[in-house]
N, C-alpha and C positions, 0 to 999 in steps of 0.2 A: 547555535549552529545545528542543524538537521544532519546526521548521517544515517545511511540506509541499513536498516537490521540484519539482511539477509548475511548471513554465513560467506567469508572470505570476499564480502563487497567494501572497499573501500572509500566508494561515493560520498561527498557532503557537500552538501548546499554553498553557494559563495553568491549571497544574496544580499539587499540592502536595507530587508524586513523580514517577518518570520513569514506574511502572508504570502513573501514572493519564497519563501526559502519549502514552503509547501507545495506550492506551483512549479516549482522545479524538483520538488522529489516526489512527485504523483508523474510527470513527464518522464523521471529517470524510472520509476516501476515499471512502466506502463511499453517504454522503450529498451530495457533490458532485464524487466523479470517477471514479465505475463506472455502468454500464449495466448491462442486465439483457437475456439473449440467449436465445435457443432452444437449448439444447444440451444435451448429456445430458453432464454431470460426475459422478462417482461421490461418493457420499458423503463429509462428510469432504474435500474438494476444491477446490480451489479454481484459479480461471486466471487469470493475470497477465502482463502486457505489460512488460516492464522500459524499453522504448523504444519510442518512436512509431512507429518501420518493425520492429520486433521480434517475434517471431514469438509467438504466444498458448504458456503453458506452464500444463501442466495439473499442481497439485503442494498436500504440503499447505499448511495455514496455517502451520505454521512452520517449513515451508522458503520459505515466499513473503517472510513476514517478514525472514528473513536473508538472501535472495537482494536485497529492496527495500531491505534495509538496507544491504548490500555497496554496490549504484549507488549509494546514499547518499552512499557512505565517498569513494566517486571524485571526486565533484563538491565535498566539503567542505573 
């Protein structure tokens, strides 16, 4: 079961695979815990915060993925 890392979210997946249980927890970030900025990112791109004082990193989606998934692995 996927639940979402952020601090005081108690969101989790109610999916009937892990590939849809990712598909719904990229829609729930994306839908209550991203913002939308002025910045020119190149296509294909995407920026990610791994920590709250942490520095913005500009990368694809699926190294953002396994990067957000690594913090994951730390905290589990």
């Amino acid at each position: 079961m996927k639940h979402c890392s952020h601090p005081g979210c108690s969101w989790q997946a109610i999916a009937p695979s892990a590939d849809a249980a990712l598909t719904q927890y990229a829609e729930h970030l994306v839908e209550e815990h991203s913002r939308t900025v002025d910045v020119d990112i190149p296509d294909g791109m995407v920026q990610i915060k791994l920590h709250e004082d942490a520095e913005w990193i500009t990368t694809t989606f699926e190294e953002a993925r396994e990067l957000h998934d690594s913090v994951d692995d730390e905290y589990e």
